[in-house]
N, C-alpha and C positions, 0 to 999 in steps of 0.2 A: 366192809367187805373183808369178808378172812380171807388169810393166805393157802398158799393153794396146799401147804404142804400140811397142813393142821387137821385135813378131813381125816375119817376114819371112819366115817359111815355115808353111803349112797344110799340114795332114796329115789327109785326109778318108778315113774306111771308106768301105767301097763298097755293099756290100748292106744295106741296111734304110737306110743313113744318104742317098745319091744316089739308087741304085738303089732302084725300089722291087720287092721279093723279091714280097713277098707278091701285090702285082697282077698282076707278068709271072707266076709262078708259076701261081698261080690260073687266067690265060687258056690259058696252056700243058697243063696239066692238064684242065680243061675239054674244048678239040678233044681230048686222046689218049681220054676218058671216051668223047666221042662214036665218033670212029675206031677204039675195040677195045668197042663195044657192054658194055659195063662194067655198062651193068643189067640186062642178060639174064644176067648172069652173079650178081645179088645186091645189085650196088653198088644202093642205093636212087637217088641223085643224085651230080649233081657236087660240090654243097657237101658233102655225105658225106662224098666222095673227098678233096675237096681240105682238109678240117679233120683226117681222119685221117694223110693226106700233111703237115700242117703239124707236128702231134705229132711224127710219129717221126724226120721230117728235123730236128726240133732238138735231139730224142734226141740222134740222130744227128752231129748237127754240134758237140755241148755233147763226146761223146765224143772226139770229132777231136781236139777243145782241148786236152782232157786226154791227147792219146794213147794214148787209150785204142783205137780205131779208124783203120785208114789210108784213105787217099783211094780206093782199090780197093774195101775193107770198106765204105763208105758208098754207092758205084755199085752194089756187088752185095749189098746187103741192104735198100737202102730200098725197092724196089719187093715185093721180096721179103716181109717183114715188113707190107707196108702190103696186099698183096692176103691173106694169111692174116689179116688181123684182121675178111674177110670172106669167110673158111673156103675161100679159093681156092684153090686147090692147083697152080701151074702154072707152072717153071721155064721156059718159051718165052716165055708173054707179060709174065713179070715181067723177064726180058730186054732185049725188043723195049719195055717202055715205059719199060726206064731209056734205053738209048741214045736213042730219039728223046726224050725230055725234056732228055736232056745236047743233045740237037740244038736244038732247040724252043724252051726258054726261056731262054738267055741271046742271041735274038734280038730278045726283047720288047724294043720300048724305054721302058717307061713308069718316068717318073723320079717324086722326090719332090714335092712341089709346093712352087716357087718355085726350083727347082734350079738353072737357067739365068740366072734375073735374077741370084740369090747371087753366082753363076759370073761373069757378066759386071760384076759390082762390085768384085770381090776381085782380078782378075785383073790390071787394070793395075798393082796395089801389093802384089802377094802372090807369093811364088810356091807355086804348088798341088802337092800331091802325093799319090796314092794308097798308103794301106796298109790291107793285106785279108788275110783268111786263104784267099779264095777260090785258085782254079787259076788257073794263068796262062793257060792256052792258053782257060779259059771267062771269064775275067773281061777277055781281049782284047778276045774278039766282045762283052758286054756293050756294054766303052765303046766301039768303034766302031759299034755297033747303034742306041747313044743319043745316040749324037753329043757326048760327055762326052771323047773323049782328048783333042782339041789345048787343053784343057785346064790338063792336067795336064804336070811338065817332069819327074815320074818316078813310076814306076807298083812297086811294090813286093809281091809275093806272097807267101805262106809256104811255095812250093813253091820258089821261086827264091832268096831265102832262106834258107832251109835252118832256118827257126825259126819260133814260131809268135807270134803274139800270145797271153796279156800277159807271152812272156819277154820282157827286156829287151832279150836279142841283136837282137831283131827292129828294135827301134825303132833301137838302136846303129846297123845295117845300113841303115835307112833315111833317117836321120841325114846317115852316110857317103856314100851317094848322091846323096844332096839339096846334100850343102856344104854344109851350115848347124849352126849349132849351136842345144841345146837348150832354152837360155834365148831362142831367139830362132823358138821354133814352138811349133804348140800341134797337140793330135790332136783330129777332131771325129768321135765316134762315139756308137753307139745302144746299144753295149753295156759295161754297169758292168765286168765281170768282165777280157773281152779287150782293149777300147778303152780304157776309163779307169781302171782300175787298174795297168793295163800300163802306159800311159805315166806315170801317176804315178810307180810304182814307180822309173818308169826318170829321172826326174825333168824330164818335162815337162809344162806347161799341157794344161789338158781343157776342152773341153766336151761335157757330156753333150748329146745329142740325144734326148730324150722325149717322142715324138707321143703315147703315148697317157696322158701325166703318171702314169706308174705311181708308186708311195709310194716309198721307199728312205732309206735312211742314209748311204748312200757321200759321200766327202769329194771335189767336182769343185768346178774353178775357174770353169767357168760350165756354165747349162745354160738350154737353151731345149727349146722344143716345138715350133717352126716355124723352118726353114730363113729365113724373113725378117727372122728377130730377128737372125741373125749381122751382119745391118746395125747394129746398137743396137754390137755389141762391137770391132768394127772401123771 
């Protein structure tokens, strides 16, 4: 475990850990519910929509990791799968509400709470840097939407990359980018599996990030539940 005064480089996920998924998400999903009349067609509500939308994009996304599914397979089955599970049968509109969702919600800007004071603390003695397994060309507009890039001094994807999280190549790659080495960074993510055992693995500091303190056994070198505590560690 390194000491806390040796970091020089942060390494923050983006989705659920900055970003916050679930509310842009949510708002996004919401207007297309109202804009393709989605209860005329069955959907009871929005929160319907957007709980059965929550399930299978993580299905979905848990699949990515394992390469089990490509980044095309996830555009073209989540809408897909998500209107059948209310007996919809309709390759047009399950179409039309993937692309404007890929349009729609990585516009949202709504961050984590406390995202920006963190940011504006860590910044003059840190340097920041993005790694996500999101798309590059969506997790662009993200952080320019939220006003999160200038930031960061490098932004790392798993499309660009050419790896995913928690291989280790990934972190290697973003290591390499960064100039920095890995006794001297730590990764700050919401997820045990890709975030913090990956970088373990790879053999760097964690902390987990657990808003909603789920139970677990995994071995991290810190963990918090609010973005405000990263003040306590730094």
């Amino acid at each position: 475990m390194g000491e806390i005064n040796t970091y020089k480089h942060i390494f923050f996920d983006l989705d659920h850990t900055l970003w916050d998924y679930e509310k842009n998400s949510n708002e996004a999903l919401g207007e297309l519910f109202l804009k393709y009349q989605l209860k005329n067609l069955g959907v009871n509500d929005s929160i319907e929509f957007n709980i059965c939308f929550d399930r299978i994009n993580r299905s979905l996304w848990n699949d990515y990791n394992k390469n089990k599914i490509s980044r095309d397979g996830i555009r073209e089955q989540r809408f897909l799968r998500i209107l059948k599970e209310f007996e919809i049968d309709d390759i047009d509109l399950s179409n039309k509400l993937s692309t404007e969702y890929l349009m729609l919600c990585p516009t949202k800007p709504h961050l984590m709470p406390y995202t920006f004071e963190v940011l504006d603390y860590l910044k003059d003695n840190y340097q920041l840097h993005i790694l996500t397994n999101g798309f590059k060309d969506v997790q662009r507009i993200k952080l320019e939407n939220s006003r999160l890039h200038p930031y960061f001094s490098t932004v790392v994807t798993s499309d660009t990359a050419g790896y995913k999280k928690p291989m280790s190549s990934i972190f290697k790659y973003a290591i390499d980018k960064a100039e920095a080495r890995k006794n001297e960074s730590i990764m700050i993510g919401d997820n045990l599996q890709t975030d913090i055992m990956g970088a373990r693995n790879f053999g760097m500091d964690t902390i987990y990030f657990n808003p909603k303190k789920e139970q677990h056994k995994s071995s991290v070198t810190h963990e918090i539940d609010c973005l405000s505590q990263l003040k306590t560690i730094f």
